[in-house]
Structure formats: C-alpha cells, structure tokens
C-alpha positions, 0 to 999 in steps of 0.5 A: 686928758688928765685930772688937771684939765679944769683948773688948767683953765681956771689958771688961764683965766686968773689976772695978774696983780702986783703985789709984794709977795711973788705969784706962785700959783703957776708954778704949782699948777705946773708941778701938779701936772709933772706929778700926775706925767710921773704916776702916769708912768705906773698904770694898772687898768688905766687908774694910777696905783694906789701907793708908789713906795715902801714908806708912802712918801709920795701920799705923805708928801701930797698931804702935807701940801693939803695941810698947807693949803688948808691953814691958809684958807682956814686964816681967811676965813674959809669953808674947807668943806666948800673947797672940797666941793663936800667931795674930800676930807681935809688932811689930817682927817682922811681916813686910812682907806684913803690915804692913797696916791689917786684920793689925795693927789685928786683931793689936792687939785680940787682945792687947789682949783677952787682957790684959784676962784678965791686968788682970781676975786679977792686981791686981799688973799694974794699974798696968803695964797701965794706962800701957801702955794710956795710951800706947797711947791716945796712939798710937790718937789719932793713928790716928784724926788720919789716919782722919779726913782723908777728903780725903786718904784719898779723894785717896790711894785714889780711894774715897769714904767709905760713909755711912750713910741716916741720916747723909745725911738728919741732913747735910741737915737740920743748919744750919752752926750746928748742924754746929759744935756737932756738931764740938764735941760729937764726943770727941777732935777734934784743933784743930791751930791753937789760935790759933783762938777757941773759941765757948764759956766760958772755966772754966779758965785757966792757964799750962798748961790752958785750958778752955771749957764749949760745951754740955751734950748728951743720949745715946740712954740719956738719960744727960747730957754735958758738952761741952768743948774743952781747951788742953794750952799746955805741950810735953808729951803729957798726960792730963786727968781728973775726979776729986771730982765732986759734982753738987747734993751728990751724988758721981758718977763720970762717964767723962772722960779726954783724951789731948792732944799738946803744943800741940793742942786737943781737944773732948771730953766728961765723961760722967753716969750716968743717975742724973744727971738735970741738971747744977747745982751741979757742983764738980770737980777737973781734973787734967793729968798728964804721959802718959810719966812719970804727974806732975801738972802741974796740979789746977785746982777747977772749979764750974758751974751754981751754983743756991741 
C-alpha cells in the first residue's frame, strides 16, 4: 500500500456538481498515484530516493504544484498551515534539507487530500479548485517526463529499476508489434518529436488539434478504451476533453482529459463505463482549452464506428 490510500478514499466520496469550469481533482489524484508507481521503480530499503536526476527536476516540478495549490487556497481564505496538518512547510519556505522527492511529494498529497474536504463541503471553492488542480496536473506531467527517462535515472544514481515477475514474463512474451501499441495505449506518453508518423487513423485535423484513433483496449473490469494519440500545433499549454458523448444513441460520460505542452503529443485514452459493452455509432465533441486562462481554442465533432 502507498501513500496514497487516504485520499483515494476522500476522492471516492467527493460528489460531483456542475459547474462552469471542468472537475480536474480525478485527474491529479490519478497523476499522483503514476508518480508514486514510477519512483517506486528506484527503491533503496523500501524508501523512495531522496533525488532522481542531476538538476532536481522532479522536486522542483512537485513544488511547483504545491506553490499552485497553495495560492488557491491562500484566495479562499485558508489556513496553509491547517492544510498541512502543522506537518509540512509551504513551498517556498521548505528548507534545503527537505527539499527531496519523499517530503515534497508527501507534502503535495496531504494538501492535496485536505482540499479534497474543502472541494466536497464548499460548492463555492469549485472552480479555484479546479484550475488550481489543472495546473497542478501540468506540472505532475512533467514530473512523470523525468520518471520516466530510466536511462538517465540509472546513468545518475547507479540503481536499476524493480521490475515486477509479471512485467518480466509480459516483456518476453510481447512481440516490437505488440510493445508499440503497448506504448500507444499507456495515458500521457509525451512524443517530443511530432514530426514522427503515428501509426493510427487521422479523426481529427486542424490548424490546432491533430488526432489519431490507434486502437480500442479492454481493462481488467472489462470496461472498453479508446486509445488516441493527439497533437496540440499551437504554442500553448492546453487541455483536451469529451463532452456530449453518445455510443449507439446512448449518452455516457467516459473518463477523458489530456494535458498537452505546446508543440508535443501524447497518447492517451477516453475511458467507457462498463455499461458500454462496444464502441459503434460513437459522436462526440472534443474541446482544447487553453490550460493558464480556461479559453476554448477549439470544438471539433467527431463520429466513429458508423453501423446501420
């Protein structure tokens, strides 16, 4: 069991409203959880290292999600203190000795986690909350960039990463063919070069927004994916979104929402609910949103999977 086990809980239990600015709270408490698997990678004693590259990217990114979590709470009028349960101090105060992975990644949990109480009794904090969360996703995102380098991480501290028996034998038995769509599938890969073809079809096309459909995946709870790989051209930091989905004239409300750094790509994946037992007849639409200000930049229609 991780550090996370609290406010998974706390996240289960926050109702949803409807507001103007989308929720984002699920999305970093499942950012979170990535970040925490990728460190969990480098282990000494059990306890996670204390720094995972030369420049300290990973710590400086992680506290600069504090720092934008704590000017949201610091605008509604809140005890930074309190919300770090008198346990942590806030970002730009942290001392050098804690400066590290565990103290600032712990630190951005419990805050995280209390806000959740705050998001769950006060309707009026929504939208603060949520844009704060949204630029916190941004910043996890880049967290999970420098997690991810294992070649870098293994050059820096000398350790090889723990990989588990099942990951061993799925690593023997998976053809390049299959390891690709194994990289396509996987939420939030970041292609630097998007210069690179994409093995997938083109759904999407303008001057800001290029997507590709590359396959559809089931989960363990049976539940479908659609896998994607989308192209933010423009020179902002955006989020890209469903919304009126319907799936052979039903509507549903599948999991979807990408952070994308200006001129990058990502793979990532709109999630069914179980009660979505195939994907025909599906219309959507797709919107990118600046990620700083909340402006549209785009609203494409989108129809797959077309039966009679």
């Amino acid at each position: 069991m991780g550090i996370f086990d609290i406010f998974n809980k706390k996240k289960n239990n926050v109702e949803k409203v409807e507001h103007k600015v989308p929720e984002y709270y699920g999305v970093t408490s499942d950012l979170l959880g990535e970040v925490e698997d990728l460190a969990s990678k480098y282990l000494v004693d059990e306890s996670m290292l204390d720094i995972y590259s030369k420049d300290k990217l990973e710590v400086k990114y992680l506290n600069e999600a504090r720092q934008e979590l704590e000017e949201a709470l610091k605008n509604l009028n809140k005890s930074l203190e309190e919300y770090y349960d008198n346990e942590y101090t806030i970002a730009s105060a942290t001392k050098e000795k804690d400066k590290t992975f565990p103290y600032s990644l712990e630190a951005l949990v419990v805050l995280f986690n209390n806000s959740l109480d705050l998001y769950a009794e006060n309707e009026s904090a929504w939208d603060t909350l949520n844009l704060a969360y949204n630029k916190c996703n941004g910043k996890l995102n880049k967290v999970k960039e420098v997690l991810s380098d294992d070649e870098a991480i293994q050059k820096f501290t000398g350790l090889k990463p723990i990989v588990k028996e099942e990951e061993k034998i799925e690593e023997t038995e998976v053809t390049n063919e299959e390891s690709n769509e194994e990289v396509a599938s996987d939420a939030s890969v970041v292609v630097e070069n998007i210069s690179d073809d994409v093995d997938g079809d083109i759904i999407v096309n303008t001057d800001k927004i290029k997507m590709y459909f590359i396959r559809i995946s089931r989960n363990e709870d049976d539940s479908l994916n659609l896998n994607l790989c989308i192209e933010n051209k423009t020179d902002k930091n955006v989020v890209v979104e469903s919304k009126e989905v319907i799936v052979d004239g039903r509507s549903t409300e599948p999991v979807f929402n990408c952070n994308i750094s200006a001129e990058t790509r990502v793979f990532d994946k709109m999630i069914f609910n179980t009660n979505v037992d195939q994907l025909v007849n599906l219309e959507c639409s797709i919107t990118m949103k600046d990620s700083n200000t909340n402006e549209l930049l785009e609203e494409c229609k989108v129809s797959m999977f077309k039966e009679n």
